[in-house]
C-alpha positions as CSV (number, residue, x, y, z in Angstrom):
1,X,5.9,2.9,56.2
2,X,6.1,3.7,52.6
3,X,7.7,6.6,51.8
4,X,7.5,8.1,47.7
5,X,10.4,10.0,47.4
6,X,10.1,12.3,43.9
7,X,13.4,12.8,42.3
8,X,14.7,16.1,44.2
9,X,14.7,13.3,47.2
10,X,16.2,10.9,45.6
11,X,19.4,13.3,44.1
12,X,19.9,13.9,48.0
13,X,20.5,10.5,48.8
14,X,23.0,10.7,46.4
15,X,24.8,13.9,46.5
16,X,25.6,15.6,49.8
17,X,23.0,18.8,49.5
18,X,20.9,21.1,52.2
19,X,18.4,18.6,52.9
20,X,20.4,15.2,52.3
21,X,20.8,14.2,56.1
22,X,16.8,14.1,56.4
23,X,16.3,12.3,53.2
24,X,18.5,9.8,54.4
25,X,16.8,9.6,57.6
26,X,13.4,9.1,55.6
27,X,14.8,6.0,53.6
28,X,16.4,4.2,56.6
29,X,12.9,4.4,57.8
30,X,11.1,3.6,55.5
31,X,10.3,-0.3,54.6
32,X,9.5,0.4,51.0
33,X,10.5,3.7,49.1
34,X,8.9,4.7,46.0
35,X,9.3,6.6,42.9
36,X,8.0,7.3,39.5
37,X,9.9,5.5,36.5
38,X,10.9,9.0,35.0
39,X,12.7,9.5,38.3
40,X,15.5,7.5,36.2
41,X,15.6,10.2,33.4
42,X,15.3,12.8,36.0
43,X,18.1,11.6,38.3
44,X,20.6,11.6,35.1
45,X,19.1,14.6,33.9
46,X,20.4,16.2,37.2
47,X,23.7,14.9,37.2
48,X,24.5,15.6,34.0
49,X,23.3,19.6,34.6
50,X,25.5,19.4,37.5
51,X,28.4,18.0,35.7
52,X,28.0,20.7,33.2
53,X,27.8,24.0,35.8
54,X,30.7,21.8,37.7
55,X,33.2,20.3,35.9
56,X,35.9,19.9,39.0
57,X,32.8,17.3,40.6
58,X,32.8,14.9,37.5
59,X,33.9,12.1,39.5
60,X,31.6,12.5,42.5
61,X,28.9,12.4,39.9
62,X,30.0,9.4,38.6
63,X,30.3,7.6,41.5
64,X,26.7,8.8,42.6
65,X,25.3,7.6,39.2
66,X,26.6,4.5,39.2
67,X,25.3,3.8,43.2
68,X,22.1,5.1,42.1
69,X,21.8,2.4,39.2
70,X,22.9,0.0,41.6
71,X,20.2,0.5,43.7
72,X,17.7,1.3,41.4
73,X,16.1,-2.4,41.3
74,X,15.4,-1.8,45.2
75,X,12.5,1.3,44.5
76,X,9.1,0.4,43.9
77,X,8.9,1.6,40.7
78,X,5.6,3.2,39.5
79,X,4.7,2.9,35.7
80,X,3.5,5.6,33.7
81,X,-0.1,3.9,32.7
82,X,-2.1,5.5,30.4
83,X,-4.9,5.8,33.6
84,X,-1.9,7.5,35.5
85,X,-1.0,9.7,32.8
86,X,-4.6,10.9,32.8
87,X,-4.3,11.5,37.0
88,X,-1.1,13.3,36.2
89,X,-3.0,15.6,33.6
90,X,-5.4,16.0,35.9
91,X,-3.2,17.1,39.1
92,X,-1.3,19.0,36.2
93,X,-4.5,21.2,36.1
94,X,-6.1,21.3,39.5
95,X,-2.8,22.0,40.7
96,X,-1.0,24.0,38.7
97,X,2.2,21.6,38.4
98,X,4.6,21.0,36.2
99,X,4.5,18.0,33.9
100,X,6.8,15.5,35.9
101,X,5.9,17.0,38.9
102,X,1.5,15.9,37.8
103,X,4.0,12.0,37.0
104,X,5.0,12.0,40.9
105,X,2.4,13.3,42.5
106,X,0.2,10.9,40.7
107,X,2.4,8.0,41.3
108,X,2.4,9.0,44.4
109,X,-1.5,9.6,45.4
110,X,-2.0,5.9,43.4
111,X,0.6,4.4,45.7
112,X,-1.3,5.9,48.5
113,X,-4.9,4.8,47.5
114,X,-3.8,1.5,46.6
115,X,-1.8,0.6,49.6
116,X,-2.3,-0.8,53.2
117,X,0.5,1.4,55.0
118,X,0.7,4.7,55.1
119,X,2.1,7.2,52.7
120,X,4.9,9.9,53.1
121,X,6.0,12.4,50.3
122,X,9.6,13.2,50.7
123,X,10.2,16.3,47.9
124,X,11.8,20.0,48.0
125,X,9.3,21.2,46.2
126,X,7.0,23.8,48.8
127,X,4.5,23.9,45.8
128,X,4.4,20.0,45.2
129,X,4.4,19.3,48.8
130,X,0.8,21.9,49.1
131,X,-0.8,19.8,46.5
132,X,0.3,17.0,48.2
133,X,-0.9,17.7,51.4
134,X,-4.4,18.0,50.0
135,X,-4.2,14.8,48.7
136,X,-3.9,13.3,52.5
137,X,-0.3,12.2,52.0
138,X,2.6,12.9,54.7
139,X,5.0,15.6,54.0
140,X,7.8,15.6,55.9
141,X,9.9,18.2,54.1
142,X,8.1,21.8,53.9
């Protein structure tokens, strides 16, 4: 099973949040989990917002970022093609999304079309997940 996890997934891998206990469950599942490359700006992005409303959690967050780096190299990592960057404008569109969200759920319908197994989209986003859904992929997370 392949699951795409977009980067509200992968932050609960990381930090302990509502959600985190299914993520994990999703990614000890899965044989191959993927993500978009701007997941890696995203994921920082996060943490560094976090850091900033929480100052007492610095060094939790700096433990997550430096396992998440770590592990990095094991995601399948979708680039952001020109032809994907199109799909993404697309989705953007059709679905109303935001502009990373479009990246993700792009990455993840080309992951989807262009694999054997199939697809789940782990994300904590109800609107992202719809659009998903339509798309044919999994969505375990409402």
């Amino acid at each position: 099973m392949i699951t795409y996890f977009d980067t509200s997934a992968i932050v609960k891998l990381y930090i302990d949040e509502p959600g985190a206990d299914t993520i994990r469950a999703l990614a000890e599942a899965a044989a191959v989990i993927a993500t978009a490359r701007v997941a890696f700006v995203e994921f920082h992005s996060a943490l560094a917002r976090r850091a900033r409303e929480a100052p007492a959690d610095v060094a939790a967050l700096d433990l997550a970022r430096k396992a998440f780096v770590a592990d990095w190299p094991s995601f399948a990592v979708v680039e952001l093609t020109q032809a994907l960057t199109e799909r993404a404008a697309e989705m953007a569109e059709a679905f109303a999304l935001r502009g990373y969200d479009a990246v993700h759920l792009a990455s993840a319908d080309l992951v989807h079309r262009e694999g054997e197994a199939s697809v789940t989209f782990a994300c904590f986003d109800r609107h992202l997940n719809q659009a998903a859904r339509m798309l044919g992929l999994k969505t375990p997370v409402s």
